[in-house]
C-alpha positions as CSV (number, residue, x, y, z in Angstrom):
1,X,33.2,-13.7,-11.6
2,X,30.7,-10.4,-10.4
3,X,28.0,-12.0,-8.6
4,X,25.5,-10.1,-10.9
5,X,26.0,-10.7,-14.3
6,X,23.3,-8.5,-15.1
7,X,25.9,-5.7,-14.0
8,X,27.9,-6.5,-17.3
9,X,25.1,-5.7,-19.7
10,X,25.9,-2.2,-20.1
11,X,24.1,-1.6,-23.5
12,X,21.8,-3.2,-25.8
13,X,22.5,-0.9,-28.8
14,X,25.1,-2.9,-32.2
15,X,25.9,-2.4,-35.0
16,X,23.0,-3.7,-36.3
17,X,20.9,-1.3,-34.7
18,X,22.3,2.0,-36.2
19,X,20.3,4.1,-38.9
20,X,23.7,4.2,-41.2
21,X,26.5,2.0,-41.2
22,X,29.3,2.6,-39.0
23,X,31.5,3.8,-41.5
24,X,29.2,6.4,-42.3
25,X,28.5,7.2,-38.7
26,X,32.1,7.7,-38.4
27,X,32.7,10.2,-41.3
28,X,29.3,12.2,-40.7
29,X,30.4,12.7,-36.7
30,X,33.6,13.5,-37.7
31,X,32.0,16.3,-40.5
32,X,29.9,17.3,-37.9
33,X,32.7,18.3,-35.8
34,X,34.6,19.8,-38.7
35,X,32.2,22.2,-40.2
36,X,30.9,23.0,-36.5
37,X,34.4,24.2,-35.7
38,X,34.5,25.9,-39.7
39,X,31.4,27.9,-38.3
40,X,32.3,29.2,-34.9
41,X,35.8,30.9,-36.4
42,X,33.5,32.5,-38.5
43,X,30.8,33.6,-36.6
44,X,32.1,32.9,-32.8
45,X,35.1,35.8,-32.8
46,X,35.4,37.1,-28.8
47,X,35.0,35.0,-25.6
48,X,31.4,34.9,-24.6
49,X,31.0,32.6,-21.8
50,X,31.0,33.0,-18.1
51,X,34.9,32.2,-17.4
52,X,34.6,34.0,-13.8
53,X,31.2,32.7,-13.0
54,X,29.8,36.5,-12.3
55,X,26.7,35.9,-13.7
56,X,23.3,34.1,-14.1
57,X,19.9,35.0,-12.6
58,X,19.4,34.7,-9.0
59,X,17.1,32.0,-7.8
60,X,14.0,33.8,-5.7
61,X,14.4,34.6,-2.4
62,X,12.3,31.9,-1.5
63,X,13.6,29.0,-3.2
64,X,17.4,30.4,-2.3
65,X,16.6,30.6,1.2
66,X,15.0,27.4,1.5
67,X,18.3,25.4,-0.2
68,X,20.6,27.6,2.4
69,X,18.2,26.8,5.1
70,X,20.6,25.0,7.8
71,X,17.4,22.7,8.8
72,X,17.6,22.0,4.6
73,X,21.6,21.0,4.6
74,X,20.9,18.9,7.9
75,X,17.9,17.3,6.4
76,X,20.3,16.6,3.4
77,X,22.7,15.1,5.5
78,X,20.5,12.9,7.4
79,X,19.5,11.3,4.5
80,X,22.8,10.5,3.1
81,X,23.4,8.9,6.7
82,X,20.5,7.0,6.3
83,X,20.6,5.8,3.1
84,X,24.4,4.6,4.1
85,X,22.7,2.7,7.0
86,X,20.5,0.8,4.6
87,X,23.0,0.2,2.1
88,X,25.4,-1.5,4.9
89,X,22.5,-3.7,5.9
90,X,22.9,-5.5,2.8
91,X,26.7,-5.2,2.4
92,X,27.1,-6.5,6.3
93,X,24.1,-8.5,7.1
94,X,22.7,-9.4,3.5
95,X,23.8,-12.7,1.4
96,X,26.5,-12.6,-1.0
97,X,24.2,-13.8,-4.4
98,X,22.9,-12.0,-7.0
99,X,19.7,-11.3,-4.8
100,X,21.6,-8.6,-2.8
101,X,21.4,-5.1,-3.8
102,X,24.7,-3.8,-2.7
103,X,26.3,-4.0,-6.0
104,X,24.1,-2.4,-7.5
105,X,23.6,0.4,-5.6
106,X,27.2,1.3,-5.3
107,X,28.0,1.0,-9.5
108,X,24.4,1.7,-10.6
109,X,22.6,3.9,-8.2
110,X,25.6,5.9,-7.1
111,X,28.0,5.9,-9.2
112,X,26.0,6.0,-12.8
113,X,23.2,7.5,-11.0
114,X,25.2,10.6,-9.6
115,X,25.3,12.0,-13.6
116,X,22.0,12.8,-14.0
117,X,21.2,13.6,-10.7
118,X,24.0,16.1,-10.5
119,X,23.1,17.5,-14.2
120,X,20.0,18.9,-13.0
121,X,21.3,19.7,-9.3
122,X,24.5,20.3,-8.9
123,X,27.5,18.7,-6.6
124,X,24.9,17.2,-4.6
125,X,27.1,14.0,-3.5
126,X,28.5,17.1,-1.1
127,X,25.3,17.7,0.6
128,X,24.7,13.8,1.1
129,X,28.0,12.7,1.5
130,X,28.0,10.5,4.8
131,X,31.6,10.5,5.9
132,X,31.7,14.3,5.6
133,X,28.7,14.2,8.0
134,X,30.7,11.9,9.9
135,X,33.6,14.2,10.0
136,X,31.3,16.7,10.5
137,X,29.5,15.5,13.7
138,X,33.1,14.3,15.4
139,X,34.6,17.8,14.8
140,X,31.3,19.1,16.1
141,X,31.5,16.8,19.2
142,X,35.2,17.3,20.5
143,X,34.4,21.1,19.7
144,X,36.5,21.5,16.7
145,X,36.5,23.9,13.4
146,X,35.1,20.8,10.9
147,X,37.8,22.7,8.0
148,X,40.7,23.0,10.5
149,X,42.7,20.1,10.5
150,X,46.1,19.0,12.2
151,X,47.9,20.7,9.2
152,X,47.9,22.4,6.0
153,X,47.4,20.6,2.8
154,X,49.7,22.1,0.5
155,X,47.6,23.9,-2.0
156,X,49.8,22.6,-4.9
157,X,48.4,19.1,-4.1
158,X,45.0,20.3,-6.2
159,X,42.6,17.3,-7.1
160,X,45.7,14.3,-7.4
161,X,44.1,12.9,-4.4
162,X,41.2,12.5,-6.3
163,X,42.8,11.4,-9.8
164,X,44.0,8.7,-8.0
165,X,41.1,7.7,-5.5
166,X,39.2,8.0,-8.7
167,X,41.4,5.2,-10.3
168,X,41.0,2.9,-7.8
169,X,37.4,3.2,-8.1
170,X,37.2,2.5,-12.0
171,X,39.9,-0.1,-11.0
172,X,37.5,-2.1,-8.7
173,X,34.4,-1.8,-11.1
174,X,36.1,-2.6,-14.5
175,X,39.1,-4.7,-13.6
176,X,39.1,-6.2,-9.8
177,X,38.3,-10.0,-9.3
178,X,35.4,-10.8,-8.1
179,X,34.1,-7.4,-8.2
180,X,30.5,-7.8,-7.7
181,X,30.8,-10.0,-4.1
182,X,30.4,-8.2,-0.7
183,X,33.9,-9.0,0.2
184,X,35.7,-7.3,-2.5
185,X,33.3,-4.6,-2.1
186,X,33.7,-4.3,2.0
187,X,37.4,-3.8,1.8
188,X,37.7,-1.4,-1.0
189,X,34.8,0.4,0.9
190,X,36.9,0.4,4.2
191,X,39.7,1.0,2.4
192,X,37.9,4.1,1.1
193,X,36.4,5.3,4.4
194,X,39.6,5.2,6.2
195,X,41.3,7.5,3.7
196,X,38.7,9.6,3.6
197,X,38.2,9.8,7.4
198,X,41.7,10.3,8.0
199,X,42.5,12.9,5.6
200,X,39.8,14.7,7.2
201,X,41.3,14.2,10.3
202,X,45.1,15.5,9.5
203,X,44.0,18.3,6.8
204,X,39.9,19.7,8.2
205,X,36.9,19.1,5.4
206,X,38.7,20.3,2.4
207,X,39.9,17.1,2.1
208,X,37.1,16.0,0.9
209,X,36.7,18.5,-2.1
210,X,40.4,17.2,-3.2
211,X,40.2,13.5,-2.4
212,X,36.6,12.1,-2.3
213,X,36.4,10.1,-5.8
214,X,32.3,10.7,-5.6
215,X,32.3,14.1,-4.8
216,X,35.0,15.9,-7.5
217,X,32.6,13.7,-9.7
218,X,29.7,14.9,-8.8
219,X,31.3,18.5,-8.3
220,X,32.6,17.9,-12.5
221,X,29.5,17.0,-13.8
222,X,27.7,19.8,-11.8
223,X,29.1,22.4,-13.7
224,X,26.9,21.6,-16.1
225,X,23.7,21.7,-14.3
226,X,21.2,24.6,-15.1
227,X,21.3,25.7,-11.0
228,X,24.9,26.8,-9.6
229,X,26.7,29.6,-7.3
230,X,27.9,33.0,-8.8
231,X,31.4,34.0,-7.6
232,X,29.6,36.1,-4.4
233,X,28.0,32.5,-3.7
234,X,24.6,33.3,-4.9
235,X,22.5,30.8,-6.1
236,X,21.4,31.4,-9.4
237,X,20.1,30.0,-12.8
238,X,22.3,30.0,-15.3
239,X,23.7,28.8,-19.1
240,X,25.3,25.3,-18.3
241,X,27.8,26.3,-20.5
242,X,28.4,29.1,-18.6
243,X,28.6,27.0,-15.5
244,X,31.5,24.3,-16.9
245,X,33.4,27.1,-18.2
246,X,34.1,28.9,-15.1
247,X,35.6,25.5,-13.7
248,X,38.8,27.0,-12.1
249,X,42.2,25.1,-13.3
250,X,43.6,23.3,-10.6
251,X,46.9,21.0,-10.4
252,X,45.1,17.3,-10.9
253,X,42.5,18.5,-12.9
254,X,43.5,17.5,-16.1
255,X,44.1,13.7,-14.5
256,X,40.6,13.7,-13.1
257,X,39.0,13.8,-16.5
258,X,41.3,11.7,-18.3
259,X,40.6,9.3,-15.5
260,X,37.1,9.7,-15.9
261,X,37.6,9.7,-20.2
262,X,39.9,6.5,-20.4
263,X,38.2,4.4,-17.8
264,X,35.0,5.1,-20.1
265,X,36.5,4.3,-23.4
266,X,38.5,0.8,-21.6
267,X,34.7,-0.5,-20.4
268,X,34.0,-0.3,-24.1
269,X,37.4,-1.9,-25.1
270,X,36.9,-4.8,-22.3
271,X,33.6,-5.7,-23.9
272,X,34.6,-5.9,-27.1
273,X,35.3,-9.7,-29.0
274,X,38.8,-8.7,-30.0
275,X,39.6,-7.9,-26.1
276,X,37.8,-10.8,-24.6
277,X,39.3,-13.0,-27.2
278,X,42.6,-11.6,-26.1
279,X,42.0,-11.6,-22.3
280,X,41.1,-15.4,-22.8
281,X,44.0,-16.4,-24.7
282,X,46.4,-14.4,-22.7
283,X,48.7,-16.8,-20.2
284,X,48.3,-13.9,-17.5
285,X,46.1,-13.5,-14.6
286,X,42.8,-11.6,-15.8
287,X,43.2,-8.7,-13.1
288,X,47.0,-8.5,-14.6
289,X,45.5,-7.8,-18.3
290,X,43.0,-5.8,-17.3
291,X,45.1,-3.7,-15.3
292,X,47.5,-3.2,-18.1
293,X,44.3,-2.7,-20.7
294,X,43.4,0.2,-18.1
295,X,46.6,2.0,-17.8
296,X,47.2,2.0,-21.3
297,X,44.2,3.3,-22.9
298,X,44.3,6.1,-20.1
299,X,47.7,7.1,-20.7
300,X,46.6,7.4,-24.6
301,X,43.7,9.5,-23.9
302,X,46.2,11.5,-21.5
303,X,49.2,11.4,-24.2
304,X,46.6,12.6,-26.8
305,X,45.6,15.6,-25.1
306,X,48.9,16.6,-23.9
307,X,50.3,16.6,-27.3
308,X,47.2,18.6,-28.8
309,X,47.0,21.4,-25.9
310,X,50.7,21.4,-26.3
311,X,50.5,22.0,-30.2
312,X,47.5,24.2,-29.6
313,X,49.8,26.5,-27.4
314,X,53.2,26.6,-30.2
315,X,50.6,27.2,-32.5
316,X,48.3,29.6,-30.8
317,X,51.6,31.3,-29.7
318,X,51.5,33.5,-26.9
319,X,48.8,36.5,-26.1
320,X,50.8,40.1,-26.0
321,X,51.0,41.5,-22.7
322,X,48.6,43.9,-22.7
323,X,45.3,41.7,-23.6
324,X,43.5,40.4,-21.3
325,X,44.3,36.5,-20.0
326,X,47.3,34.9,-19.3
327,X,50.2,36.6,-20.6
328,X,52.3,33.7,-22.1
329,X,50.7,30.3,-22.6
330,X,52.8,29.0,-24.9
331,X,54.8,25.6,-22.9
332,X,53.3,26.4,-19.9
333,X,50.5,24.0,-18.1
334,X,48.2,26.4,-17.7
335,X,46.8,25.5,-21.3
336,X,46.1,21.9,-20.3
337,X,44.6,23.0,-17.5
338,X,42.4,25.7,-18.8
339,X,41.0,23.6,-21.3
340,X,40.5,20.5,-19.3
341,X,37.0,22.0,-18.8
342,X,36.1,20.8,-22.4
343,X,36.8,17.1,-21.7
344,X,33.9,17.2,-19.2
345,X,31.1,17.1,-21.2
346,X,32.7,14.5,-23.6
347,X,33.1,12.3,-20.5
348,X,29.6,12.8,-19.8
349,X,28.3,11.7,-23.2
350,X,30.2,8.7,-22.9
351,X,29.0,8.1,-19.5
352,X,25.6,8.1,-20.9
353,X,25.8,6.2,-24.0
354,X,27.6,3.5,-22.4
355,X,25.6,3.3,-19.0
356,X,22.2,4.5,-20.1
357,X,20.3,1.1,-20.3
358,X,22.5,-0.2,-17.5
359,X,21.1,2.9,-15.1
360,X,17.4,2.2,-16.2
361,X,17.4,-1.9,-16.1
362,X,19.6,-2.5,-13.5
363,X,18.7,0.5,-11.6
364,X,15.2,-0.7,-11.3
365,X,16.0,-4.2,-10.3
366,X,17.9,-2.7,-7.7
367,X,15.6,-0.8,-6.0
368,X,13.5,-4.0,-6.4
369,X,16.2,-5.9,-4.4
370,X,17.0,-2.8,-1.4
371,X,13.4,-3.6,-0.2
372,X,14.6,-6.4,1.3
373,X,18.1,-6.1,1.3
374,X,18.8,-9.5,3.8
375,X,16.8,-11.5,1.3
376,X,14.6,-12.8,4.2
377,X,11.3,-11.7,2.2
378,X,10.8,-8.9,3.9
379,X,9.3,-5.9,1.7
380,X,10.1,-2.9,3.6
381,X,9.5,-0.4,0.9
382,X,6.8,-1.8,-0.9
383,X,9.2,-2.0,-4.2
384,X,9.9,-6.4,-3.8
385,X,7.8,-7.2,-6.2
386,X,8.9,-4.7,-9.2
387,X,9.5,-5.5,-12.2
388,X,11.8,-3.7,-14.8
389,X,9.8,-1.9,-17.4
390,X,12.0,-1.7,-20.6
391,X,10.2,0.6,-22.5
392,X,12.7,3.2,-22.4
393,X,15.0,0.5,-23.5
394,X,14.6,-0.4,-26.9
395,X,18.1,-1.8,-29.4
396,X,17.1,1.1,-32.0
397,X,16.3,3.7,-29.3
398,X,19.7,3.3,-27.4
399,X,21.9,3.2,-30.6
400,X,20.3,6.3,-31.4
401,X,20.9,8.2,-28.4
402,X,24.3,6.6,-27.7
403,X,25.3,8.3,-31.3
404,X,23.4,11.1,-30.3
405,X,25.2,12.3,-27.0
406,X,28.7,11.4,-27.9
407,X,28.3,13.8,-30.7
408,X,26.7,16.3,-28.7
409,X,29.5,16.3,-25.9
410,X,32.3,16.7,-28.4
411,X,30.4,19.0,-30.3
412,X,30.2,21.1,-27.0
413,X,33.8,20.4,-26.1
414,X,34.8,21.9,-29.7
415,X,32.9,24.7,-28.4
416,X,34.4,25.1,-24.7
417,X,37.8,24.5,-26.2
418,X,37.1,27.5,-29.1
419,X,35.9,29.8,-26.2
420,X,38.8,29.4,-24.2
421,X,41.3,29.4,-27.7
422,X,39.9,33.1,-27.2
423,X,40.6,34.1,-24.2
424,X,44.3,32.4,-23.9
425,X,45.7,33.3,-27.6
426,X,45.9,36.0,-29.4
427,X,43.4,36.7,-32.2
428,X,44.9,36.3,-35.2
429,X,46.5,32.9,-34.4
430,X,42.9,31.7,-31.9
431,X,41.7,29.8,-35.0
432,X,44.9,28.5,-36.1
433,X,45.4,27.4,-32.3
434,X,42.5,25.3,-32.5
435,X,43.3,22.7,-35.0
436,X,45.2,20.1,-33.1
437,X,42.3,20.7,-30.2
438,X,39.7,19.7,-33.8
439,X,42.2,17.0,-34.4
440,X,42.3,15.5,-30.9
441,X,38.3,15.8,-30.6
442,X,37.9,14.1,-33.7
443,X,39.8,11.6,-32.7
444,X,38.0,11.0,-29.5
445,X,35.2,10.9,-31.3
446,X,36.3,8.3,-33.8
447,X,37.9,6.3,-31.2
448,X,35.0,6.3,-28.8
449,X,32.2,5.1,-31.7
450,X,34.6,2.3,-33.0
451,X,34.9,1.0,-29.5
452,X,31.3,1.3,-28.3
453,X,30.3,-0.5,-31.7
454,X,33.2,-3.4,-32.1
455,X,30.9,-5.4,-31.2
């Protein structure tokens, strides 16, 4: 059992709190997403947004330079190293109760944390990461070039380091025993460390933009930030839409977001009675049913979307040479791929419907907790005595905004996914090419309000 149970109350949102029933709710998201779709064949005819990430408006000079400033990046980097510092004070030195923070700040603060902060900034795990500036200072030490490593990693390899570092993440937060206790967390952290560390080692820094579970998180949910990098690398301001859509397809890309997608729609499975009353009754092992629970509802998300992208492609049949985009999606991965892109911001919603009051209660109480992370009664930041304020955190106003970002982010997938219909199919059949992608989003959608509400 986690050592903080608090860490399980991720919502405070039911049934009971919804302004319709459920079954309403269900048929007027599901509307929603139908006569959204009905109005952008109509009115939403040519690819508009920013597939080669040419545009936006540049940042002033100032503010540019200042964010490019090495003195910036180093100042960046020292305080990812020093926030790892303090966290391992509590994982190494602290108690292993409910009073440590350590928990906390690795599945609240980091890893729910890291959506909104990279939503308005960016990849910033990057810039903070404190292995990379590990890596970095070793490589800078023995006099090395930090991205050359001992060999090449191929370049067909993509993000499946990440896909599966990813899962092992979800794995230790949803499923692992014991998950909550410094032990459990220490080895899967050194686990984590020496992967990362020595990929970096045998293939230079890039590793980390392939591999590190936090940062092609970060990187995901940063294409949807309002600040980002034009293709010439200049920082600029641009339409977030613009920014998610010029998210290049890479092998392992479609497995990172239907990592990210399933794990979120098993948390809300695992809490349901139906689950728990299976889990208790089953004769196995816990972790064994949970790990089976997690496998399956990610391959359904991932057999879903493979069946839909692939009946989007037969349908959408293939673009005639001379237009512009690829020349012959039909059967080939490239259309999973290129509209894996879509998924993102429907893994955000559910990010933040599900983890919303968890980030803001929890979240406090840990930064309560890392003032004195050795539970000696020390205060070293002033913050001991805090207590959570729940005023952003009310059963009616967090049913509310759960239904209201899980609409929004499929609404904006249908979007992505009729943008890109655009650009890979030919005109006539674009539309046509769509409706298993409307019939896969409205099954997400349906899916993911039944589970976050079985309660």
């Amino acid at each position: 059992m986690p050592a903080a149970p608090a860490l399980l109350a991720h919502g405070v949102g039911g049934r009971q709190d919804l302004p319709i029933t459920l079954p309403e709710l269900v048929v007027a998201a599901a509307l929603t997403l139908v006569v959204t779709f009905l109005a952008l064949g109509l009115l939403w005819r040519e690819p508009r947004l920013d597939r080669d990430a040419a545009g936006g408006r540049p940042l002033p000079d100032r503010l540019a330079g200042l964010v490019d400033a090495p003195a910036f990046r180093w100042a960046l980097r020292a305080l990812g190293l020093l926030a790892a510092g303090w966290f391992c004070v509590g994982l190494l030195a602290g108690p292993d109760t409910p009073d440590n923070p350590t928990a906390g700040a690795l599945y609240v603060l980091l890893w729910v944390g890291l959506v909104p902060a990279s939503l308005l900034f960016g990849p910033l795990w990057r810039a903070v990461n404190p292995l990379r500036t590990v890596h970095l200072l070793v490589a800078l030490a023995a006099r090395r070039e930090p991205a050359r490593g001992v060999r090449e990693l191929p370049t067909g390899v993509g993000l499946w380091p990440a896909a599966l570092t990813l899962f092992g993440f979800v794995w230790l937060e949803l499923v692992a025993p014991d998950r909550a206790t410094l032990p459990v967390i220490t080895a899967w952290l050194a686990g984590y460390a020496v992967v990362m560390l020595g990929g970096a080692a045998l293939f230079g820094a890039g590793w980390f933009d392939r591999a590190d579970p936090f940062e092609v998180y970060s990187a995901l949910v940063g294409q949807l930030a309002p600040i980002g990098r034009a293709a010439d690398g200049v920082l600029v301001w641009r339409n977030p839409l613009d920014g998610i859509a010029g998210l290049r397809p890479r092998p392992g890309l479609v497995a990172v977001v239907i990592v990210l997608l399933g794990s979120t729609m098993f948390d809300s499975l695992s809490n349901a009675p139906a689950w728990l009353r299976f889990s208790q009754e089953d004769a196995l092992p816990p972790a064994v049913t949970g790990s089976a629970g997690l496998i399956v509802v990610i391959g359904v998300v991932a057999v879903a979307y493979l069946l839909a992208t692939g009946a989007a492609a037969r349908v959408g049949g293939p673009r005639p040479p001379d237009a512009a985009g690829p020349s012959n999606p039909a059967g080939s991965p490239r259309v999973p791929r290129e509209l894996a892109h879509s998924i993102v911001p429907i893994a955000v919603g559910y990010v933040v419907a599900h983890y919303y009051s968890l980030l803001i209660l929890e979240g406090q109480r840990t930064v309560a907790l890392l003032s004195d992370p050795r539970d000696t009664g020390a205060d070293w930041f002033g913050t001991a005595g805090w207590q959570p304020h729940t005023g952003l955190v009310t059963p009616s106003g967090v049913a509310n905004l759960q239904i209201t970002v899980i609409i929004v982010g499929h609404l904006l997938g249908t979007l992505l996914a009729h943008d890109r219909a655009l650009y890979l199919f030919p005109r006539a059949r674009a539309v046509a090419g769509q409706l298993p992608l409307l019939a896969l989003m409205v099954a997400y959608t349906v899916a993911g309000l039944l589970l976050l509400y079985a309660g």
